[in-house]
C-alpha positions in Angstrom: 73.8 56.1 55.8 73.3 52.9 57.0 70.2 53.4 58.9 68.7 55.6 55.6 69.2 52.2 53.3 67.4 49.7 56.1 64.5 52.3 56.6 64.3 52.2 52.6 64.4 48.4 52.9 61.8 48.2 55.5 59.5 50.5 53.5 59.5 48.5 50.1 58.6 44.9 52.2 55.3 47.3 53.7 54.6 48.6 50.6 54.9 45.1 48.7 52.6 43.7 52.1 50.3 46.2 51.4 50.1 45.7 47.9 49.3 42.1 48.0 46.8 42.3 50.8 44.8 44.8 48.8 45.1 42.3 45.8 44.0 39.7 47.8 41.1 41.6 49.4 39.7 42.5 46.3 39.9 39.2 44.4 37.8 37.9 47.6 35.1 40.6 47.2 34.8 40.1 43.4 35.4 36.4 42.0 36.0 35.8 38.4 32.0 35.0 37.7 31.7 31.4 35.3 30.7 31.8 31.9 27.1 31.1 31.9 26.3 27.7 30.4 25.0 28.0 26.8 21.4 26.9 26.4 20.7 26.0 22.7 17.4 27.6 21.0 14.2 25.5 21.2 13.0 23.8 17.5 10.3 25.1 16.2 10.3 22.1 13.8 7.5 19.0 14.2 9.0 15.9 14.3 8.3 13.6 11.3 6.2 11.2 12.2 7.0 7.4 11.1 5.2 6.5 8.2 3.5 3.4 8.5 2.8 0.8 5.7 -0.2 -0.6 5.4 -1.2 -4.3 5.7 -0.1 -6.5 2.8 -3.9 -8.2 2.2 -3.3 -11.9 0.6 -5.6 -13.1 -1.3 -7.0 -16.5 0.1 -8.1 -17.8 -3.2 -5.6 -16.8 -5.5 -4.3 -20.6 -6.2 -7.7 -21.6 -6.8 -8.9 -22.8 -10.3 -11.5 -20.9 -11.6 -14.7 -22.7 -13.4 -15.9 -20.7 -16.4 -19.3 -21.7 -18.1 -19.8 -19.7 -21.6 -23.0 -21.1 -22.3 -24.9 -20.0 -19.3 -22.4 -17.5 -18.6 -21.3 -17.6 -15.2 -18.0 -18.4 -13.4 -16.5 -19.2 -9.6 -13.5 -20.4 -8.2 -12.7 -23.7 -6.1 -10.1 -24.9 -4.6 -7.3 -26.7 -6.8 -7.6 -30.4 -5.1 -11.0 -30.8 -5.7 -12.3 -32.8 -8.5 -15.1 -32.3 -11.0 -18.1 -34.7 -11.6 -20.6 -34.3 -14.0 -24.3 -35.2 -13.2 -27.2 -35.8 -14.9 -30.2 -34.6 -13.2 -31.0 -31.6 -15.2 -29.6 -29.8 -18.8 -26.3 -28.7 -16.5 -25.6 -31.0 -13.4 -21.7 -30.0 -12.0 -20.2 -31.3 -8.5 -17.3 -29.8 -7.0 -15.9 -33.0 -4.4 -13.7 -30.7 -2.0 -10.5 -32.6 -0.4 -10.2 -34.0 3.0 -8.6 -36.5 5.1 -10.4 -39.5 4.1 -10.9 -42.7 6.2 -12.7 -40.8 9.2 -16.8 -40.5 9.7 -16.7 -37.5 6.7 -17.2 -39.3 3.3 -19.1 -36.1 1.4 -18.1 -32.8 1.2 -19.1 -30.7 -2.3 -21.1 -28.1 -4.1 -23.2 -28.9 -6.6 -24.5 -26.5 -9.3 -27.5 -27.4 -11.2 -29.3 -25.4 -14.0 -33.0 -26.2 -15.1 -33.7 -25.0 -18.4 -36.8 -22.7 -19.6 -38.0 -21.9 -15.9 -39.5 -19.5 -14.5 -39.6 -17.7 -11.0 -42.3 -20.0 -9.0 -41.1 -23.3 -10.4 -37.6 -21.9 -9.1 -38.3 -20.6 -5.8 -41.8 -22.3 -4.9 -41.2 -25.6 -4.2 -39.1 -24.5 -1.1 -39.6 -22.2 1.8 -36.5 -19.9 1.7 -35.0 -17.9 4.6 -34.4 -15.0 3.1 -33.0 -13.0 -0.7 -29.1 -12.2 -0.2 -27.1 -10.2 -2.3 -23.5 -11.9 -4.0 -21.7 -10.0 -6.2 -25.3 -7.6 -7.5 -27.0 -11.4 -7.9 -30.2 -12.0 -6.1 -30.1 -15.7 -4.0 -33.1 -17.0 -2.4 -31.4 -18.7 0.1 -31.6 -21.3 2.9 -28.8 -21.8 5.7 -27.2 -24.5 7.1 -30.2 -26.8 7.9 -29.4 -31.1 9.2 -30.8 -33.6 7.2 -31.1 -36.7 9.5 -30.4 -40.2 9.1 -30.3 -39.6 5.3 -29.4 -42.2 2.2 -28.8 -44.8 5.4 -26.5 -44.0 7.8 -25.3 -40.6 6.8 -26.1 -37.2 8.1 -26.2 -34.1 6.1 -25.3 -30.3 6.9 -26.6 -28.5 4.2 -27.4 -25.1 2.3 -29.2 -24.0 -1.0 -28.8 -20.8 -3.2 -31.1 -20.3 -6.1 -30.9 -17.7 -8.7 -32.5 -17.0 -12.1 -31.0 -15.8 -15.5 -32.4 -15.8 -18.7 -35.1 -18.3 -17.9 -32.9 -20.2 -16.3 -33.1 -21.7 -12.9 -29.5 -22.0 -11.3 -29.0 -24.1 -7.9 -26.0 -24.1 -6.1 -26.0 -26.9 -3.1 -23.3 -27.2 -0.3 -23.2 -30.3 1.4 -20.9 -31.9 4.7 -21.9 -36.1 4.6 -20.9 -38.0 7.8 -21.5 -41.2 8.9 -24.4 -41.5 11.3 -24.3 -44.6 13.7 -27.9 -44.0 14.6 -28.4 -44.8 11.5 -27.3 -48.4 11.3 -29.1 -51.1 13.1 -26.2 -53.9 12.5 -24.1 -53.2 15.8 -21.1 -54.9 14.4 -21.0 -51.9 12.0 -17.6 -50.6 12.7 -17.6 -46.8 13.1 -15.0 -44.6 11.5 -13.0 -42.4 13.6 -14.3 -38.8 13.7 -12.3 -36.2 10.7 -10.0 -33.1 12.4 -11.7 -30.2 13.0 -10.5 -28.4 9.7 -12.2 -30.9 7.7 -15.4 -30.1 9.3 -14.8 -26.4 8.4 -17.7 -25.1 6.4 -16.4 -21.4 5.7 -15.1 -22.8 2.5 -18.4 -23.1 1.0 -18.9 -19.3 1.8 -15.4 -18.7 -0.1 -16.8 -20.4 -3.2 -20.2 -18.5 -3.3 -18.8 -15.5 -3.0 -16.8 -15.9 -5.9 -19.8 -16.8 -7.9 -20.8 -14.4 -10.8 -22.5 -14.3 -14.2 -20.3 -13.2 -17.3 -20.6 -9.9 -19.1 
Protein backbone atom coordinates (compact mmCIF):
# COMPACT_ATOMS: atom_id res chain seq x y z
CA UNK A 1 0.00 0.00 0.00
CA UNK A 2 2.61 2.09 0.70
CA UNK A 3 4.59 1.87 -2.36
CA UNK A 4 0.99 2.30 -4.48
CA UNK A 5 0.46 5.92 -2.70
CA UNK A 6 4.33 7.20 -3.39
CA UNK A 7 4.05 5.89 -7.11
CA UNK A 8 0.65 8.07 -7.15
CA UNK A 9 2.63 10.91 -5.53
CA UNK A 10 5.50 10.72 -7.95
CA UNK A 11 3.05 10.64 -10.89
CA UNK A 12 1.00 13.89 -10.07
CA UNK A 13 4.69 16.09 -9.48
CA UNK A 14 5.47 14.61 -13.43
CA UNK A 15 2.24 15.30 -14.59
CA UNK A 16 2.12 18.96 -12.93
CA UNK A 17 6.12 19.25 -14.48
CA UNK A 18 4.81 18.39 -17.60
CA UNK A 19 2.00 20.56 -17.55
CA UNK A 20 3.85 23.65 -16.84
CA UNK A 21 6.69 23.01 -19.20
CA UNK A 22 4.12 22.68 -22.02
CA UNK A 23 2.64 26.01 -20.73
CA UNK A 24 5.71 27.54 -20.79
CA UNK A 25 6.79 26.30 -24.13
CA UNK A 26 3.96 27.61 -25.75
CA UNK A 27 3.75 31.04 -24.20
CA UNK A 28 7.46 31.32 -25.73
CA UNK A 29 6.43 30.31 -29.23
CA UNK A 30 3.33 32.63 -29.21
CA UNK A 31 3.72 36.10 -27.19
CA UNK A 32 0.69 38.06 -26.36
CA UNK A 33 1.19 40.47 -29.71
CA UNK A 34 0.78 44.66 -28.51
CA UNK A 35 -2.20 46.29 -29.47
CA UNK A 36 -1.27 48.21 -32.50
CA UNK A 37 -0.92 51.87 -31.86
CA UNK A 38 -3.97 53.84 -33.09
CA UNK A 39 -3.18 56.25 -36.01
CA UNK A 40 -5.87 59.03 -36.18
CA UNK A 41 -7.44 59.70 -39.84
CA UNK A 42 -5.83 62.45 -41.95
CA UNK A 43 -8.03 65.97 -42.23
CA UNK A 44 -9.26 66.58 -45.23
CA UNK A 45 -10.01 70.16 -44.03
CA UNK A 46 -7.78 73.36 -45.40
CA UNK A 47 -6.59 75.25 -42.71
CA UNK A 48 -8.04 78.82 -42.43
CA UNK A 49 -5.80 81.06 -43.40
CA UNK A 50 -5.19 84.35 -41.12
CA UNK A 51 -7.00 87.09 -42.40
CA UNK A 52 -5.00 90.02 -42.68
CA UNK A 53 -6.14 93.70 -42.31
CA UNK A 54 -5.27 96.06 -44.49
CA UNK A 55 -3.15 99.21 -43.88
CA UNK A 56 -4.84 101.96 -41.92
CA UNK A 57 -3.91 105.00 -44.73
CA UNK A 58 -3.81 108.53 -42.73
CA UNK A 59 -4.45 111.21 -44.31
CA UNK A 60 -1.42 113.76 -44.26
CA UNK A 61 -3.57 116.79 -44.69
CA UNK A 62 -6.49 116.18 -42.74
CA UNK A 63 -5.65 119.12 -40.07
CA UNK A 64 -5.06 121.45 -42.73
CA UNK A 65 -7.35 124.50 -43.26
CA UNK A 66 -8.92 124.56 -46.42
CA UNK A 67 -9.16 128.00 -48.60
CA UNK A 68 -12.44 128.27 -50.47
CA UNK A 69 -12.79 131.14 -53.15
CA UNK A 70 -16.74 131.35 -54.31
CA UNK A 71 -16.12 134.01 -56.73
CA UNK A 72 -13.67 132.31 -58.93
CA UNK A 73 -14.61 129.10 -57.64
CA UNK A 74 -11.79 127.09 -56.64
CA UNK A 75 -10.50 125.75 -53.30
CA UNK A 76 -7.03 124.02 -51.72
CA UNK A 77 -5.81 123.16 -48.51
CA UNK A 78 -2.64 124.48 -46.50
CA UNK A 79 -1.26 123.85 -43.71
CA UNK A 80 -2.86 125.36 -40.41
CA UNK A 81 0.40 127.57 -39.23
CA UNK A 82 0.64 129.42 -42.10
CA UNK A 83 -0.72 132.79 -42.48
CA UNK A 84 -2.56 134.61 -45.21
CA UNK A 85 -1.48 137.89 -47.01
CA UNK A 86 -3.33 139.61 -49.42
CA UNK A 87 -1.52 141.29 -52.40
CA UNK A 88 -2.23 143.61 -54.89
CA UNK A 89 -0.75 142.94 -58.10
CA UNK A 90 -3.75 141.80 -59.96
CA UNK A 91 -7.93 141.57 -59.37
CA UNK A 92 -7.06 138.37 -56.84
CA UNK A 93 -3.43 138.47 -55.30
CA UNK A 94 -3.35 135.63 -52.21
CA UNK A 95 0.09 134.43 -50.35
CA UNK A 96 0.19 131.43 -48.33
CA UNK A 97 3.63 132.31 -45.77
CA UNK A 98 4.30 128.52 -44.69
CA UNK A 99 5.98 128.06 -41.08
CA UNK A 100 9.56 127.46 -40.35
CA UNK A 101 12.26 127.83 -37.92
CA UNK A 102 13.05 131.36 -38.35
CA UNK A 103 16.42 133.08 -37.51
CA UNK A 104 18.43 130.77 -40.05
CA UNK A 105 19.50 131.71 -43.89
CA UNK A 106 15.53 130.76 -44.92
CA UNK A 107 13.46 134.06 -44.65
CA UNK A 108 10.65 133.01 -47.59
CA UNK A 109 8.85 130.20 -48.00
CA UNK A 110 4.99 130.60 -49.65
CA UNK A 111 2.61 130.10 -52.50
CA UNK A 112 1.14 132.61 -54.08
CA UNK A 113 -2.03 132.49 -56.19
CA UNK A 114 -2.78 135.23 -58.54
CA UNK A 115 -5.82 135.66 -60.89
CA UNK A 116 -5.75 138.09 -64.01
CA UNK A 117 -9.08 139.00 -65.08
CA UNK A 118 -10.57 138.90 -68.79
CA UNK A 119 -7.52 136.87 -70.23
CA UNK A 120 -7.07 134.79 -72.62
CA UNK A 121 -4.86 131.67 -73.50
CA UNK A 122 -1.60 133.54 -75.12
CA UNK A 123 -1.55 136.41 -72.64
CA UNK A 124 -1.60 133.45 -70.02
CA UNK A 125 0.80 131.02 -71.23
CA UNK A 126 2.95 133.22 -73.80
CA UNK A 127 4.95 135.23 -71.98
CA UNK A 128 6.75 132.15 -70.51
CA UNK A 129 8.39 129.10 -71.94
CA UNK A 130 6.67 126.17 -69.99
CA UNK A 131 8.05 122.66 -69.49
CA UNK A 132 5.36 120.85 -70.03
CA UNK A 133 0.85 120.64 -69.53
CA UNK A 134 0.25 118.35 -66.20
CA UNK A 135 -2.87 117.02 -65.17
CA UNK A 136 -4.23 117.97 -61.13
CA UNK A 137 -7.34 116.82 -60.19
CA UNK A 138 -8.93 116.88 -64.49
CA UNK A 139 -7.26 120.71 -64.48
CA UNK A 140 -4.80 121.43 -67.21
CA UNK A 141 -1.35 123.29 -65.71
CA UNK A 142 1.16 124.63 -68.00
CA UNK A 143 3.81 124.21 -65.75
CA UNK A 144 7.54 124.97 -64.97
CA UNK A 145 9.64 123.01 -62.24
CA UNK A 146 11.85 123.88 -59.73
CA UNK A 147 14.12 126.44 -61.66
CA UNK A 148 16.99 128.95 -59.16
CA UNK A 149 16.71 132.40 -59.40
CA UNK A 150 20.10 133.90 -58.53
CA UNK A 151 21.24 136.60 -56.49
CA UNK A 152 17.65 137.92 -56.60
CA UNK A 153 15.94 141.21 -54.67
CA UNK A 154 19.82 141.47 -53.12
CA UNK A 155 21.15 138.91 -51.43
CA UNK A 156 18.53 136.21 -51.65
CA UNK A 157 18.24 133.19 -53.77
CA UNK A 158 15.11 131.72 -55.03
CA UNK A 159 13.96 127.96 -55.75
CA UNK A 160 11.04 128.27 -57.58
CA UNK A 161 7.96 126.82 -59.65
CA UNK A 162 4.89 128.17 -61.69
CA UNK A 163 1.45 126.48 -62.48
CA UNK A 164 -0.87 128.34 -64.76
CA UNK A 165 -4.40 127.48 -65.57
CA UNK A 166 -7.39 129.17 -67.22
CA UNK A 167 -11.20 129.29 -66.24
CA UNK A 168 -13.71 131.32 -67.51
CA UNK A 169 -11.46 133.91 -69.03
CA UNK A 170 -9.54 133.91 -66.20
CA UNK A 171 -5.88 133.51 -65.94
CA UNK A 172 -4.95 131.62 -62.52
CA UNK A 173 -1.14 131.48 -61.30
CA UNK A 174 -0.06 129.57 -58.53
CA UNK A 175 3.79 130.39 -57.45
CA UNK A 176 5.87 128.27 -54.99
CA UNK A 177 8.80 129.89 -53.66
CA UNK A 178 11.97 128.73 -51.04
CA UNK A 179 13.97 132.55 -50.22
CA UNK A 180 17.44 132.15 -48.57
CA UNK A 181 19.91 134.35 -47.97
CA UNK A 182 22.71 134.43 -50.54
CA UNK A 183 26.17 135.68 -49.23
CA UNK A 184 27.36 136.10 -52.81
CA UNK A 185 25.14 138.44 -52.88
CA UNK A 186 26.37 140.99 -50.42
CA UNK A 187 29.46 142.90 -51.07
CA UNK A 188 29.73 144.43 -47.30
CA UNK A 189 31.90 141.50 -45.69
CA UNK A 190 30.94 142.52 -42.25
CA UNK A 191 27.46 141.21 -43.33
CA UNK A 192 26.83 138.68 -40.72
CA UNK A 193 25.48 135.41 -42.23
CA UNK A 194 22.64 133.45 -40.71
CA UNK A 195 23.09 129.96 -39.76
CA UNK A 196 21.78 127.54 -42.37
CA UNK A 197 17.59 126.18 -41.49
CA UNK A 198 17.31 122.12 -40.67
CA UNK A 199 16.85 120.05 -43.35
CA UNK A 200 12.90 119.81 -42.99
CA UNK A 201 12.57 123.36 -43.44
CA UNK A 202 14.21 123.12 -46.74
CA UNK A 203 11.66 120.43 -47.66
CA UNK A 204 9.81 121.36 -50.77
CA UNK A 205 7.34 118.30 -51.02
CA UNK A 206 4.92 120.52 -49.24
CA UNK A 207 4.33 122.60 -52.10
CA UNK A 208 3.41 119.45 -54.14
CA UNK A 209 0.84 118.58 -51.16
CA UNK A 210 -0.86 121.98 -51.61
CA UNK A 211 -1.18 121.68 -55.53
CA UNK A 212 -2.54 118.63 -55.41
CA UNK A 213 -5.22 119.63 -53.36
CA UNK A 214 -6.09 122.42 -55.78
CA UNK A 215 -9.51 122.29 -57.55
CA UNK A 216 -12.21 124.49 -59.06
CA UNK A 217 -15.78 124.30 -57.44
CA UNK A 218 -18.86 122.61 -58.99
Amino acid sequence: MRKTGFANIILVIIVVIIVGLVGYFAFIRNPEAPSPTQIPPLSTEQPEEPTTQPPVTQDENANWKIYRNEKYGFEFKYPKDSRLQEGTRFAFDLSVNLPFTPGTKLTDKRMSIFIKENSNPEDCFGLIKWHGIMEINGIEFHYIPGYKWEHAMGGKSFFASDYFTMKNNNCIGLEFRLGLTDPAGFVDPSFSIPPDPPEKDLDTEVFDEILSTFKFLE
